[in-house]
N, C-alpha and C positions, 0 to 999 in steps of 0.2 A: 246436819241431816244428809246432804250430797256425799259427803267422806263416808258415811255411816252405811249409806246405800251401796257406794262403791265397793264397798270393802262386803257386805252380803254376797252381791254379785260375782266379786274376784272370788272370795270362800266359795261359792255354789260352782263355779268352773274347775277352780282348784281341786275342792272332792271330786268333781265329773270326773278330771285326768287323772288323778290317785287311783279311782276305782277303775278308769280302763285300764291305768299301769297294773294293776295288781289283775286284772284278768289273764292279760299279756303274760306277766310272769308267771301266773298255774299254767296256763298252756305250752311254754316253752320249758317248764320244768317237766312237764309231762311229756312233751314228747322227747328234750336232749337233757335226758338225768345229767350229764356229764357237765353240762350249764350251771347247774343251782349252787356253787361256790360263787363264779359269776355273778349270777345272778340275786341272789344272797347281797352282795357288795352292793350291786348298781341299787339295789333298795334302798341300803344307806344314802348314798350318794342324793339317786335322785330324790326321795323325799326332803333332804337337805338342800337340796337346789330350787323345790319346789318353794322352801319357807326362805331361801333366800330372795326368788323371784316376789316374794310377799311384801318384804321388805322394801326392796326396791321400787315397786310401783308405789307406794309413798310418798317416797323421793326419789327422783334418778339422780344419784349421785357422781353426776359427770359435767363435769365443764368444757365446752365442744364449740368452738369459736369458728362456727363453720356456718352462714347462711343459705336459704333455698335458693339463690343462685350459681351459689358457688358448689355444689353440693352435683346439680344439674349438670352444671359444667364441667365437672370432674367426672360425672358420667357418659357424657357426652368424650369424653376422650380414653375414655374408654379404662379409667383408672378408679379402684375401688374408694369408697369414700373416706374409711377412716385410715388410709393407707398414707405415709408420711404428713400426718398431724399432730399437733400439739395436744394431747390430751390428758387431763386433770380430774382424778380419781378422790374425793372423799370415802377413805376405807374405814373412817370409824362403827360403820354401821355391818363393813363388810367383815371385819379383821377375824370374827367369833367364828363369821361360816368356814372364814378357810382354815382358822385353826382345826374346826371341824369334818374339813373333808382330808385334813392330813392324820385326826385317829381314826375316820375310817377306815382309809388307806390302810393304816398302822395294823387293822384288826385284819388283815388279808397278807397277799406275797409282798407287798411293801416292807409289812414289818416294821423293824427297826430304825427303818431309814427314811421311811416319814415321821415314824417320833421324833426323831431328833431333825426333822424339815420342822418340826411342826415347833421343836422347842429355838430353834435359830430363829425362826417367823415374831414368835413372841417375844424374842429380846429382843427386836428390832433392829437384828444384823439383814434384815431384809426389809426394806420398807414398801409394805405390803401396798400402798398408793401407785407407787411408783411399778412395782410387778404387776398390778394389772392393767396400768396405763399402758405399758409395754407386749404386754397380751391382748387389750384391744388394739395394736396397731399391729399386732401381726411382729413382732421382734423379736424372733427368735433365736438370735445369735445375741440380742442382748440378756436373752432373760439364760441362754444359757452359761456365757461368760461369769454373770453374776454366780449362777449355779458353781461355777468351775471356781471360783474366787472362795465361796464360801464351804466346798467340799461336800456338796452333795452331787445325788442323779441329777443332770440335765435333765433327762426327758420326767422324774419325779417334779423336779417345780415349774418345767414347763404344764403336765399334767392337771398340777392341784392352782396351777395360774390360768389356765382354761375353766376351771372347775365352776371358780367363782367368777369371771369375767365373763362366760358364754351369757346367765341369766341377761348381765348389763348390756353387751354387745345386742343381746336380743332387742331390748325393751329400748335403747338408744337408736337401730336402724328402724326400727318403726316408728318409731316419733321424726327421726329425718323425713322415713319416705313420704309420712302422711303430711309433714307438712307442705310437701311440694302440691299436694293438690291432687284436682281432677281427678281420675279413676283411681289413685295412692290411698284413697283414704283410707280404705278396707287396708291395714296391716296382711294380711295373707294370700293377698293376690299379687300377681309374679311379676317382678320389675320389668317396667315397658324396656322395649329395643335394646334389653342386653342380648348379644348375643356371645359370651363368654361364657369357657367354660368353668372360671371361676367368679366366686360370689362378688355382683357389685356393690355390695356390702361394708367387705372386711378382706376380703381377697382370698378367702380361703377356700378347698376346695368342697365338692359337695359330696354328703355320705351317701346319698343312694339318690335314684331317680325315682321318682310317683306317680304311675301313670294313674291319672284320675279316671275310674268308667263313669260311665252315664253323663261325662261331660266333653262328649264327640273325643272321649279318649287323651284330653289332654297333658302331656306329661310338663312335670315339674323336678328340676333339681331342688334339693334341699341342702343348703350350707350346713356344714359338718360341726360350726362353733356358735352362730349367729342365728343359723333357725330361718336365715331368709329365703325366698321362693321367686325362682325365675323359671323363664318356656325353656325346657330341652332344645338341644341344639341341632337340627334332625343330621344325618348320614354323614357327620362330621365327627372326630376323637373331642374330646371336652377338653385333652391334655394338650395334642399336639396340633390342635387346627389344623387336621390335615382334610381335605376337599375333594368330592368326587368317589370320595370311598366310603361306603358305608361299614361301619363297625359289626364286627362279626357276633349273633348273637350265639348263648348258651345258656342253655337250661343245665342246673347242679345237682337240684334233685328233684326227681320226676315227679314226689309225689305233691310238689310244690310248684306246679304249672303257673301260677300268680309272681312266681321271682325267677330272674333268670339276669344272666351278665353281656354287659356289652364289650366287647375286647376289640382291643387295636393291636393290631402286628407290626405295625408302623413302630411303636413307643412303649409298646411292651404292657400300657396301663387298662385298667378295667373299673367299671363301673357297673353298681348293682341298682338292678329295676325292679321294683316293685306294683302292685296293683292295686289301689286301696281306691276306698268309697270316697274318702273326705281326704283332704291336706292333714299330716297329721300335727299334729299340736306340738309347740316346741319342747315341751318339758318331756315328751316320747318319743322323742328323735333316737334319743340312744337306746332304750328299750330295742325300736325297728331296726338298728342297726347289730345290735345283738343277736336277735333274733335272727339275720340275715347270715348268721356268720357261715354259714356252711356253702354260701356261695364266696365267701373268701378263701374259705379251704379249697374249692373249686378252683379257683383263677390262680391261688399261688401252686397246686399241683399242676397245673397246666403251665407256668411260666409266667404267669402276668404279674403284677403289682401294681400298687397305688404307688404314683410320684412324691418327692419330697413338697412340701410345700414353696408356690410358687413366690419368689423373691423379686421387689419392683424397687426400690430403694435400696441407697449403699447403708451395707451395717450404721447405723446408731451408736450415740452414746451409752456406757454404762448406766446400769438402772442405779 
């Protein structure tokens, strides 16, 4: 009867976010026609992610040899949590989704070259356990060696390796954080005393900022793969800790007074703010990040960029 309830409740959230994702997506087809190719895809996609995060909470199918002290302690030093661990993936339940997000792919500018990611995946010249172990730990020089090995895109099986491993990585940092306790318990409130500008998480960095109104303004990064939420770093670069300077702000387009970019001239990197009522929900991350994009075409005519992904470990073994 409890499983039976659970699973009502996931259902009744799960449509809430379907139905904001699909309002999101008329609005951004309506106002950037040039989008709905885009956006067209990310439908597949996230609806596909939406039923694998389904899955998942069933089972988390992760084996994580990692206690609420040691977890603490690795935060306290200021190193991401699932960042040079041993981690152990049961993909039998995953294997379908990612076959599944490499013919989305395939139905888009991938093409061809995720069909045949997607037909290597199924022979098992990629052991898809072991690719998103290596995805949730942030390994990107192994998953793309393997890539290079087996003569696909690097950034293609990095891609469709985030696709499926972002729901796990989600629903895996909220069960760490909540079990540490005390004010953790609520999954979406912002991890205490990081003050990084990458995710205590996973290490990754964050897709945009949130400033929350009606709550004395408080803003929120959002990790780009893991969905987690920590306090903005105030009049510091998130990229280059640098101190004393405040980041230069920019509005991209006027008639969108609610988004605007914060730049560093120090490192070149930029970060986009947003305005919004509630934290937004992990499975609409990318939606707001889509939506946002014209404050990327903003920062890259200007000179800016986002960083390569920050590296805390030497390379890894092959996956």
């Amino acid at each position: 009867m409890l499983s039976s309830l659970l699973e009502m409740t996931y259902t009744k959230d799960l449509s809430k976010s379907l139905n904001l994702g699909e309002q999101r997506w008329d609005e951004l087809s309506t106002r950037y026609p040039d989008l709905c190719p885009a956006i067209e895809m990310q439908r597949r996609v996230v609806r596909r992610s939406v039923g694998l995060g389904f899955v998942i909470d069933q089972k988390l199918p992760v084996t994580f040899d990692l206690d609420s002290p040691a977890v603490a302690a690795k935060l306290e030093r200021k190193i991401p949590i699932l960042i040079d661990e041993t981690i152990s993936v049961d993909s039998n339940d995953i294997t379908p989704f990612v076959l599944g997000f490499c013919e989305d792919l395939a139905s888009g500018e991938a093409g061809s070259s995720a069909g045949r990611l997607g037909t290597i995946l199924e022979q098992g010249q990629i052991h898809v356990g072991s690719l998103l172990a290596a995805s949730l730990g942030r390994q990107q020089e192994a998953i793309q060696t393997k890539a290079h090995h087996v003569g696909v895109a690097p950034d293609l099986l990095w891609l469709v390796a985030e696709l499926a491993a972002g729901p796990v990585a989600n629903r895996l940092q909220q069960k760490l954080l909540a079990e540490l306790g005390g004010k953790h318990e609520t999954p979406d409130l912002p991890i205490w005393d990081w003050n990084q500008g990458f995710c205590a998480a996973c290490g990754s960095w964050p897709t945009f900022c949130e400033r929350i109104l009606g709550q004395q303004e408080d803003s929120l990064l959002r990790c780009s793969f893991c969905g987690a939420a920590w306090a903005n770093i105030p009049a510091e670069c998130i990229y280059c800790d640098t101190t004393g300077t405040s980041p230069v702000k920019a509005a991209s387009d006027p008639e969108q007074s609610s988004q605007y970019l914060e730049l560093c001239r120090q490192c070149g990197g930029y970060l986009k703010c947003i305005d919004v009522k509630n934290p937004t929900p992990f499975e609409l991350l990318a939606i707001e990040d889509l939506g946002t994009y014209q404050l990327d075409l903003g920062a890259v005519k200007q000179g800016y960029s986002r960083p390569q992904m920050r590296k805390f470990v030497p390379p890894p073994s092959t996956i």
